[in-house]
BATI-831340 format. One line per 10 residues: number of its first residue (from 1); their letters; for each residue z, x negated, y of N, C-alpha, C, O, CB. Coordinates in Angstrom, 3 decimals, always signed. Glycine has a CB too. Layout:
BEGIN
NUM> a> Z:X:Y:Z:X:Y:Z:X:Y:Z:X:Y:Z:X:Y  ... $
***
This chain:
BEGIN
1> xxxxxxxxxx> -21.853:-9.352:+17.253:-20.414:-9.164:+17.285:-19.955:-9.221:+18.734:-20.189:-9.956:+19.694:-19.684:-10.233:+16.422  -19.266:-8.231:+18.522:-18.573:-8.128:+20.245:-17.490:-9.417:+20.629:-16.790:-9.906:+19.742:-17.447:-6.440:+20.429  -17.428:-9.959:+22.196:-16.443:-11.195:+21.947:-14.821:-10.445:+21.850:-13.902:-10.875:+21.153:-16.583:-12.481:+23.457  -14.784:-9.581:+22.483:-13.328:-8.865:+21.944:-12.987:-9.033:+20.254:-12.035:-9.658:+19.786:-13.442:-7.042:+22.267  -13.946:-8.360:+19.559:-13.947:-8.973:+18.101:-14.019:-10.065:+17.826:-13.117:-10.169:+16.995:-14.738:-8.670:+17.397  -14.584:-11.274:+17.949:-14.880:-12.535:+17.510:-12.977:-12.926:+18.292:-12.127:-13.120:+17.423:-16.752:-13.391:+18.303  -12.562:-12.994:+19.546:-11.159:-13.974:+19.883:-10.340:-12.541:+18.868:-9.489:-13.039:+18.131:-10.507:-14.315:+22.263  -10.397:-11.476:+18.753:-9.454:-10.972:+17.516:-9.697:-11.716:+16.309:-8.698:-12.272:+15.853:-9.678:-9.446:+17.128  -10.808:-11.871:+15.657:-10.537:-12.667:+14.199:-10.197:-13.971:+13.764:-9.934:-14.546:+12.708:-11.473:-12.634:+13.558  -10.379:-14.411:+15.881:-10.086:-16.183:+15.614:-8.676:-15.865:+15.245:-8.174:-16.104:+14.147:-10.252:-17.518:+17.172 $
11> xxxxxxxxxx> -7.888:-15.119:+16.597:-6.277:-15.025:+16.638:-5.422:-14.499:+15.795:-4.231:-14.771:+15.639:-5.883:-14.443:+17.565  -6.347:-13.432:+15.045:-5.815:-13.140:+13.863:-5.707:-13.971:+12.535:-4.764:-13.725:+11.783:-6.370:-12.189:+13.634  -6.711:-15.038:+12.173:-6.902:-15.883:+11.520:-5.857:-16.946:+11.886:-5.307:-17.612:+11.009:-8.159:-16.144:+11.584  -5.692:-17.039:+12.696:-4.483:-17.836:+12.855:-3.100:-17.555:+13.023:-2.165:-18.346:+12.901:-4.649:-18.430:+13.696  -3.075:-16.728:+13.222:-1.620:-15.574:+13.316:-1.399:-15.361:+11.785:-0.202:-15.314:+11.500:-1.954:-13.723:+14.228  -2.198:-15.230:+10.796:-1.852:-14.930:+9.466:-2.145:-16.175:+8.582:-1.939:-15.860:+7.410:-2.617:-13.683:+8.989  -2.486:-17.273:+8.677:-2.371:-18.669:+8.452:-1.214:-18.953:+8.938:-0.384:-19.008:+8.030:-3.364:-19.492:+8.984  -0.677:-19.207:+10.195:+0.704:-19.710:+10.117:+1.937:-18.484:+9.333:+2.900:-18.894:+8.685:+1.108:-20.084:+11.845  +1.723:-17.332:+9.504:+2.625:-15.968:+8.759:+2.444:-17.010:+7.272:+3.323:-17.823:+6.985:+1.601:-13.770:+8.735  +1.536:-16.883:+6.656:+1.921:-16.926:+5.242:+2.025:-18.428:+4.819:+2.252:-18.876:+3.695:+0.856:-16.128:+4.334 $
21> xxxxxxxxxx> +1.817:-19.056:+5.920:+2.347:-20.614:+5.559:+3.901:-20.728:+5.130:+4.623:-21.058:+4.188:+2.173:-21.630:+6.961  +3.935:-20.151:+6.679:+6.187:-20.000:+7.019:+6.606:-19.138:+5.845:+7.795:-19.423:+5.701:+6.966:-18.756:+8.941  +6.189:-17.982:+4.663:+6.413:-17.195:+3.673:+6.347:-18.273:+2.912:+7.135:-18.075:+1.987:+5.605:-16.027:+3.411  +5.870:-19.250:+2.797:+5.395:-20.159:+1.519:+6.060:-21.027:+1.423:+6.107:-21.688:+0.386:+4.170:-20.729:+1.437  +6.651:-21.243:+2.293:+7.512:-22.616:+3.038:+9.056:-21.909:+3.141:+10.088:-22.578:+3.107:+6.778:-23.159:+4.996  +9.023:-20.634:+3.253:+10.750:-20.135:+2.717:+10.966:-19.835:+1.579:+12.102:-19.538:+1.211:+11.378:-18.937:+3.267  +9.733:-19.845:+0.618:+10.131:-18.762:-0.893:+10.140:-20.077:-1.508:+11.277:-20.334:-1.903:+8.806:-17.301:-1.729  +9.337:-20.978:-1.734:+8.909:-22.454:-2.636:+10.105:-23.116:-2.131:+10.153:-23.574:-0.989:+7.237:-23.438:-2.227  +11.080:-23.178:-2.965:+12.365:-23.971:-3.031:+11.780:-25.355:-2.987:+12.026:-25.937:-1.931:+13.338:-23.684:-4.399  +11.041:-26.060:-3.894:+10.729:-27.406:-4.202:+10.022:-28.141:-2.895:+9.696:-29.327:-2.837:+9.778:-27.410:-5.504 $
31> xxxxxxxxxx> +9.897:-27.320:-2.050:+9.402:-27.768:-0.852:+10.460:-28.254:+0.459:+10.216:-29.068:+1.350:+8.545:-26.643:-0.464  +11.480:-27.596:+0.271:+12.796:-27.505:+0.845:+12.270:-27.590:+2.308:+12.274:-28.663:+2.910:+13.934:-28.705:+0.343  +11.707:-26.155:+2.999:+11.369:-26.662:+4.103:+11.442:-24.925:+4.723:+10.559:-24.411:+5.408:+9.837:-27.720:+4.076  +12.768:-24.218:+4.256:+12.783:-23.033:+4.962:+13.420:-22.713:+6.257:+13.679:-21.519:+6.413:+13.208:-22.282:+4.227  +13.737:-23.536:+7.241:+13.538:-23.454:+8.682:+12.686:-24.230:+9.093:+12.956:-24.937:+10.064:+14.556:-23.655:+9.409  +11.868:-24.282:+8.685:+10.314:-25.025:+9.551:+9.352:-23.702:+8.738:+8.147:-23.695:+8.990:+9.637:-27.384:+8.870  +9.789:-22.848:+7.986:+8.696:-22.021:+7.489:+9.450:-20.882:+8.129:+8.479:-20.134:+8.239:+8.304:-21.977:+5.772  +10.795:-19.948:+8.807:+10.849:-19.376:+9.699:+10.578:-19.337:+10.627:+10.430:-18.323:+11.309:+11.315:-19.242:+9.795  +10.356:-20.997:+11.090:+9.743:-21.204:+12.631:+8.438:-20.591:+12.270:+8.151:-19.651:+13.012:+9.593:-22.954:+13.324  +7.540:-20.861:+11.317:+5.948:-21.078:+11.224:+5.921:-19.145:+11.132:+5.203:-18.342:+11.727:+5.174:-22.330:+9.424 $
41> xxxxxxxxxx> +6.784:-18.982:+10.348:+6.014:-17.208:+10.442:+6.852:-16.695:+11.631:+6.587:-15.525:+11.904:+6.324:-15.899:+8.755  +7.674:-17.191:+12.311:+7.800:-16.059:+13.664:+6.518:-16.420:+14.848:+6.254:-15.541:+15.669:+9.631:-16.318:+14.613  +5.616:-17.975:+14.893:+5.045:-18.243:+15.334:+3.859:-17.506:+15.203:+3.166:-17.322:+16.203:+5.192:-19.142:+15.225  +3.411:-16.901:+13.727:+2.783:-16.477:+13.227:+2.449:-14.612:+13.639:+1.520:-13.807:+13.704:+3.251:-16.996:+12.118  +3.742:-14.697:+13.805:+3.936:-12.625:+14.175:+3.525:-13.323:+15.471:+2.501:-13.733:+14.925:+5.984:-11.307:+14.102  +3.435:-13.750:+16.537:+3.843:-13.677:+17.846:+2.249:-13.884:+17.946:+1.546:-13.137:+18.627:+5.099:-14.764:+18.555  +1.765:-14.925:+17.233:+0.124:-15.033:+17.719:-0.557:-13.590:+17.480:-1.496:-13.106:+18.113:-0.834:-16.295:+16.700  +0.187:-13.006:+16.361:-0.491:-11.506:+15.704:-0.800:-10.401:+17.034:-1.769:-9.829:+17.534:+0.878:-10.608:+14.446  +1.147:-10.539:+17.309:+1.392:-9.773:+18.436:+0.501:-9.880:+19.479:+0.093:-8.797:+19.900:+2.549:-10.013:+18.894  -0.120:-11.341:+20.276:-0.833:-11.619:+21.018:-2.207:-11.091:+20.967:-2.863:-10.732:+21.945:-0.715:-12.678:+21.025 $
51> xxxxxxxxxx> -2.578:-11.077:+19.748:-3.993:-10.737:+19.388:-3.897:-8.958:+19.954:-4.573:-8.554:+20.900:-4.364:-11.059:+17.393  -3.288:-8.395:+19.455:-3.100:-6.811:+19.552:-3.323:-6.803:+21.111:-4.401:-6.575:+21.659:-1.433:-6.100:+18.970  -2.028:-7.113:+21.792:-2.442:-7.255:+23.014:-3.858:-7.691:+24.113:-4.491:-7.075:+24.970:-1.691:-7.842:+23.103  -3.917:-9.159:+23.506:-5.208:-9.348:+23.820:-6.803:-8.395:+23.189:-7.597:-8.119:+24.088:-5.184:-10.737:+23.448  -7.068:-8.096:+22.223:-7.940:-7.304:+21.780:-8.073:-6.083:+22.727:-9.080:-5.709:+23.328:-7.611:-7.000:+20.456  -6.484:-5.397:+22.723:-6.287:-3.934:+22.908:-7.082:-3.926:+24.926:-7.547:-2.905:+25.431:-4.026:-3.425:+22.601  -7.019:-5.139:+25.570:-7.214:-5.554:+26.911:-8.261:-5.851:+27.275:-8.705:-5.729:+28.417:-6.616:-6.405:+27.256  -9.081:-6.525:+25.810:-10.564:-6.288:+26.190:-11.599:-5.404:+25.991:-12.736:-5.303:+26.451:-11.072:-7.032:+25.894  -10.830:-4.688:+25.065:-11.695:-3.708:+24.589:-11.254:-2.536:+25.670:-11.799:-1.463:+25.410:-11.482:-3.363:+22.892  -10.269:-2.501:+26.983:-10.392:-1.546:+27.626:-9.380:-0.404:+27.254:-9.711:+0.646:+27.804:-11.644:-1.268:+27.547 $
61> xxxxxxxxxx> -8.373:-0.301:+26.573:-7.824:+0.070:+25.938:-6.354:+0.289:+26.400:-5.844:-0.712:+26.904:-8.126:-0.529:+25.079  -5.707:+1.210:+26.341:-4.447:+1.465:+27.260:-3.531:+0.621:+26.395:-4.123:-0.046:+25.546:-3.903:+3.193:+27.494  -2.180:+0.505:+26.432:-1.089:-0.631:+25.568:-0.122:+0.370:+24.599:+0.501:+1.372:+24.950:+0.154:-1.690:+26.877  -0.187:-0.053:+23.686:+0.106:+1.020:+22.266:+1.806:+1.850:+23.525:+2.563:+1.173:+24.221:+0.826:-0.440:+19.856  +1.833:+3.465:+23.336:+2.882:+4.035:+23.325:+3.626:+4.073:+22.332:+3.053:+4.269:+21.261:+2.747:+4.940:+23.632  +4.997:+3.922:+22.313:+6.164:+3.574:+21.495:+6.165:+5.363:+21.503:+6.211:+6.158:+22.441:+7.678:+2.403:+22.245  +6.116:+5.498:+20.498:+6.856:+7.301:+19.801:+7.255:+7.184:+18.474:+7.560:+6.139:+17.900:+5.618:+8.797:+19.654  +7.240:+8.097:+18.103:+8.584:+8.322:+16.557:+7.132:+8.074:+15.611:+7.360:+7.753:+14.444:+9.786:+10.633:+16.187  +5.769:+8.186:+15.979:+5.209:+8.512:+15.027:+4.814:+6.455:+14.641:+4.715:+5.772:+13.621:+3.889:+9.903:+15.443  +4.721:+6.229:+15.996:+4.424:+4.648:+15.920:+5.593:+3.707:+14.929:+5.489:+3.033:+13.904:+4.494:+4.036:+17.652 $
71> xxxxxxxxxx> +6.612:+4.042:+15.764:+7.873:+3.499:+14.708:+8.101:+3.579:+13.440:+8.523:+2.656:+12.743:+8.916:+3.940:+14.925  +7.797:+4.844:+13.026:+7.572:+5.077:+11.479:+6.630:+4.764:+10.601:+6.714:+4.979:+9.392:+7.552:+6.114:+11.244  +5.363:+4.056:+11.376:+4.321:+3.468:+10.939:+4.228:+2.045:+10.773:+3.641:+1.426:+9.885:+3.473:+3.825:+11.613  +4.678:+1.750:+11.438:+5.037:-0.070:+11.565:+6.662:-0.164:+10.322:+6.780:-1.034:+9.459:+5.688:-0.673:+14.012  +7.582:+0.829:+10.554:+7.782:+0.361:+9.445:+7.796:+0.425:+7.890:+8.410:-0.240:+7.056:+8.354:+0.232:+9.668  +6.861:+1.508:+7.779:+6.265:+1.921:+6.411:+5.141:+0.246:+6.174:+5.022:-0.464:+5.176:+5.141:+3.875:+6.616  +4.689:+0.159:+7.153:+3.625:-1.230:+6.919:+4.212:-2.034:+6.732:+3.672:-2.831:+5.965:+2.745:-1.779:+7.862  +5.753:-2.474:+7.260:+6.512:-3.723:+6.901:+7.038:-3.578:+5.901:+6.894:-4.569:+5.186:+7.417:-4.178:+7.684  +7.896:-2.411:+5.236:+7.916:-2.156:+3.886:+7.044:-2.246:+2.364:+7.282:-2.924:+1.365:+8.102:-1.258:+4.071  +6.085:-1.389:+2.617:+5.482:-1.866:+1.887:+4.799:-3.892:+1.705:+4.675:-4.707:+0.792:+4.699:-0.815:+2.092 $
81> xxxxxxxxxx> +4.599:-3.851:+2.888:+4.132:-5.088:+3.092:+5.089:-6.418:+2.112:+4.657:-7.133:+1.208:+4.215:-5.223:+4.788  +6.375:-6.376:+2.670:+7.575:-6.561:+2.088:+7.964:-6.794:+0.358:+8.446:-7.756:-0.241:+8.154:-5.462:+2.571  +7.498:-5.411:-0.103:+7.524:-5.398:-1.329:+6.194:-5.725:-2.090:+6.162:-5.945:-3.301:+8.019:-4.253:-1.609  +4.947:-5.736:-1.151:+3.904:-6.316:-2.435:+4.306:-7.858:-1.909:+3.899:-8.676:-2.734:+1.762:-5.792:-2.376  +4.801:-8.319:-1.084:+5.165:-9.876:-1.280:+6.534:-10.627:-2.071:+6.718:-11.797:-2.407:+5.264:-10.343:+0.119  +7.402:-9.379:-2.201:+8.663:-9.690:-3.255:+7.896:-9.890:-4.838:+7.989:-10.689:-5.770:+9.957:-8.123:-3.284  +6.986:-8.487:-4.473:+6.590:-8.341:-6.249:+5.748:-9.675:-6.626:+5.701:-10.149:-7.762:+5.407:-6.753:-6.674  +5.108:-10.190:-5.515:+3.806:-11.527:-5.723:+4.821:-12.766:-5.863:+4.556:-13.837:-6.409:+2.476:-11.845:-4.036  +6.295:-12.328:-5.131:+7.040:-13.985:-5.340:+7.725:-13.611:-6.782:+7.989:-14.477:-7.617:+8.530:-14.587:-3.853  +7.894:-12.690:-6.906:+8.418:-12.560:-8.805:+7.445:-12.785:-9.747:+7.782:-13.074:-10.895:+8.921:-11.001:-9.369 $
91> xxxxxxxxxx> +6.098:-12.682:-9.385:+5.458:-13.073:-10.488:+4.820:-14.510:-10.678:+4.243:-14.975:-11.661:+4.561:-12.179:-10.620  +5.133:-15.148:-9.280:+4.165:-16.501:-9.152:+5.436:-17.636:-9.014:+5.321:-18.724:-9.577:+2.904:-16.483:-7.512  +6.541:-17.330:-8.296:+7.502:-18.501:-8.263:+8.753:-18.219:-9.278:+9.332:-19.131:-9.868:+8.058:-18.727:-6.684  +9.231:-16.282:-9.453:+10.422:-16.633:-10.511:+10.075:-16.136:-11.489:+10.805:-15.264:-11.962:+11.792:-16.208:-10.310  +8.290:-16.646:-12.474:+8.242:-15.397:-13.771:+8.382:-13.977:-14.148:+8.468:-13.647:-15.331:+8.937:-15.572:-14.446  +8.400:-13.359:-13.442:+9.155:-12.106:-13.603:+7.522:-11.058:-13.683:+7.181:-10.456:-12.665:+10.505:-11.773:-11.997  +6.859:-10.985:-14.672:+5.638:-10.506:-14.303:+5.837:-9.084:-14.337:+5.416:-8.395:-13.408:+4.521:-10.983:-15.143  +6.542:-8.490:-15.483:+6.056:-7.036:-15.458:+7.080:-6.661:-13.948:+6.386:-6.118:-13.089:+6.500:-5.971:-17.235  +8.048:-6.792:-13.670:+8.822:-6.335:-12.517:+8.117:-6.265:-11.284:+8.017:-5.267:-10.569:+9.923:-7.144:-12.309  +7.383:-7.986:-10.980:+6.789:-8.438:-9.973:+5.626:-7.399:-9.850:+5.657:-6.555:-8.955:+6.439:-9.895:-10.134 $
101> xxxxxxxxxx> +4.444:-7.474:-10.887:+3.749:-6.329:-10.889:+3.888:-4.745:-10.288:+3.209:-4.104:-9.486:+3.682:-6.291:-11.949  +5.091:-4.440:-11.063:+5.860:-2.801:-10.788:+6.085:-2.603:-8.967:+5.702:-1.786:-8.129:+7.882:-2.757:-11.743  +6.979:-3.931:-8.963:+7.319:-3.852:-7.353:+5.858:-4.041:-6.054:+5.760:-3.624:-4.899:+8.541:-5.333:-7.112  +4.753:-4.989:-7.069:+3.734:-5.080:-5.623:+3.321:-4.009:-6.263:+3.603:-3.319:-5.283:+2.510:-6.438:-5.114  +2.835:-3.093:-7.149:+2.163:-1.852:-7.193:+2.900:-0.907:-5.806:+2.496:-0.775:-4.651:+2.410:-1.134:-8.870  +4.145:-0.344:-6.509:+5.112:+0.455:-5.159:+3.999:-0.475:-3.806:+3.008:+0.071:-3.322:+7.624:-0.227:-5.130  +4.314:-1.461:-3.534:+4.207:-1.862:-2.253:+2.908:-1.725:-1.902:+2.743:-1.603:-0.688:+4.664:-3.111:-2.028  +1.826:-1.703:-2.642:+0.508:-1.417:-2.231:+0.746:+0.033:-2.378:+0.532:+0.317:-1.200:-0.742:-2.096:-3.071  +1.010:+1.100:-2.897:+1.288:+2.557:-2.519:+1.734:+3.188:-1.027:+1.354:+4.097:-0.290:+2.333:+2.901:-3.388  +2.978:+1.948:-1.033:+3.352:+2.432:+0.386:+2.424:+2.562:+1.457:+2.294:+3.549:+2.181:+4.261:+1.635:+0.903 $
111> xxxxxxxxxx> +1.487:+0.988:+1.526:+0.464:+0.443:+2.352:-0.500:+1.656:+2.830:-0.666:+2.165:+3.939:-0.332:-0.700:+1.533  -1.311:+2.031:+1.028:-1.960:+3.227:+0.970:-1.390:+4.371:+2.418:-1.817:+4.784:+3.496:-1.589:+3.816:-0.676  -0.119:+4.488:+1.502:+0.054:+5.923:+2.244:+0.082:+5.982:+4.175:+0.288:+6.999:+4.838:+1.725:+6.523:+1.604  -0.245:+4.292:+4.831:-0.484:+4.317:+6.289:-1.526:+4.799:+6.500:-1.770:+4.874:+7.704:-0.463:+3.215:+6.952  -2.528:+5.299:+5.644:-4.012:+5.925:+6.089:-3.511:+6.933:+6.418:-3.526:+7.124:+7.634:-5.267:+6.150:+5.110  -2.885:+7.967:+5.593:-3.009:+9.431:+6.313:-2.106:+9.768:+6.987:-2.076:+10.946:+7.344:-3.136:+10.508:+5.562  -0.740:+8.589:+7.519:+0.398:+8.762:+8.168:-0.298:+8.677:+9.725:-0.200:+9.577:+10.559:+1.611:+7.610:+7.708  -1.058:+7.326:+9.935:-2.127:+7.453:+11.017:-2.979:+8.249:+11.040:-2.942:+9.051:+11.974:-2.775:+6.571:+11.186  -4.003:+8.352:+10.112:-5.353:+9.022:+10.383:-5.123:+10.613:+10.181:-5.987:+11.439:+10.476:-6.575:+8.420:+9.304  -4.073:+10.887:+9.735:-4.279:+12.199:+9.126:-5.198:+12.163:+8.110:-5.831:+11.154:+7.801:-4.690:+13.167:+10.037 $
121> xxx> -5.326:+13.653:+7.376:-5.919:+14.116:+6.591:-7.239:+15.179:+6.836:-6.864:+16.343:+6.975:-4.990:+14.493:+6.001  -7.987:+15.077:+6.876:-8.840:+15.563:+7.703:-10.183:+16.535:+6.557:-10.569:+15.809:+5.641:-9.392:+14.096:+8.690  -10.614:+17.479:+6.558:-11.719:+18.145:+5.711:-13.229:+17.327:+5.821:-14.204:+17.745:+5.198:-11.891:+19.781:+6.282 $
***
């Protein structure tokens, strides 16, 4: 394993450990602890953010260009992203299974559809 890969999966591993802590810690009412779980997932994007950066620096790699195609990709990923975690908090904290289901299906569709928004479609 390359060390560019190995400090990406540490930083990412920890960037998405604190993300879905701070999600867990704003949706779980009985915990009553949703500004210490906004702190924990903006802490969480920022280590993410770091990782990108850092990865993108060792691996030699120029720093992502901002264009229409980037913008529309990040937020098709936060969308969907978004909704398979609405549909997972309707089915695990407010009962709501067939809805919760319906809504993370959509949201894993959206996800899907970042393959060929990036990669294209190719023969």
């Amino acid at each position: 394993m390359k060390k560019s890969n190995f400090v990406a999966l540490i930083l990412g591993t920890i960037g998405v450990v604190f993300f879905a802590l701070g999600m867990c810690m704003c949706t779980i009412e009985e915990w009553g602890m949703f500004d210490k779980g906004i702190i924990s997932g903006i802490i969480g994007l920022a280590v993410l953010l770091i990782t990108v950066i850092v990865w993108r620096r060792m691996e030699g790699k120029t720093p992502v260009q901002f264009n229409a195609k980037v913008v529309v990709s990040v937020l098709v990923g936060v969308l969907g992203a978004l909704l398979l975690g609405v549909g997972m908090c309707l089915c695990m904290v407010f009962n709501k299974l067939v809805l919760g289901v319906v809504i993370g299906l959509i949201g894993i569709v959206i996800l899907l559809m970042l393959i060929p928004l990036t990669r294209g479609i190719h023969d």
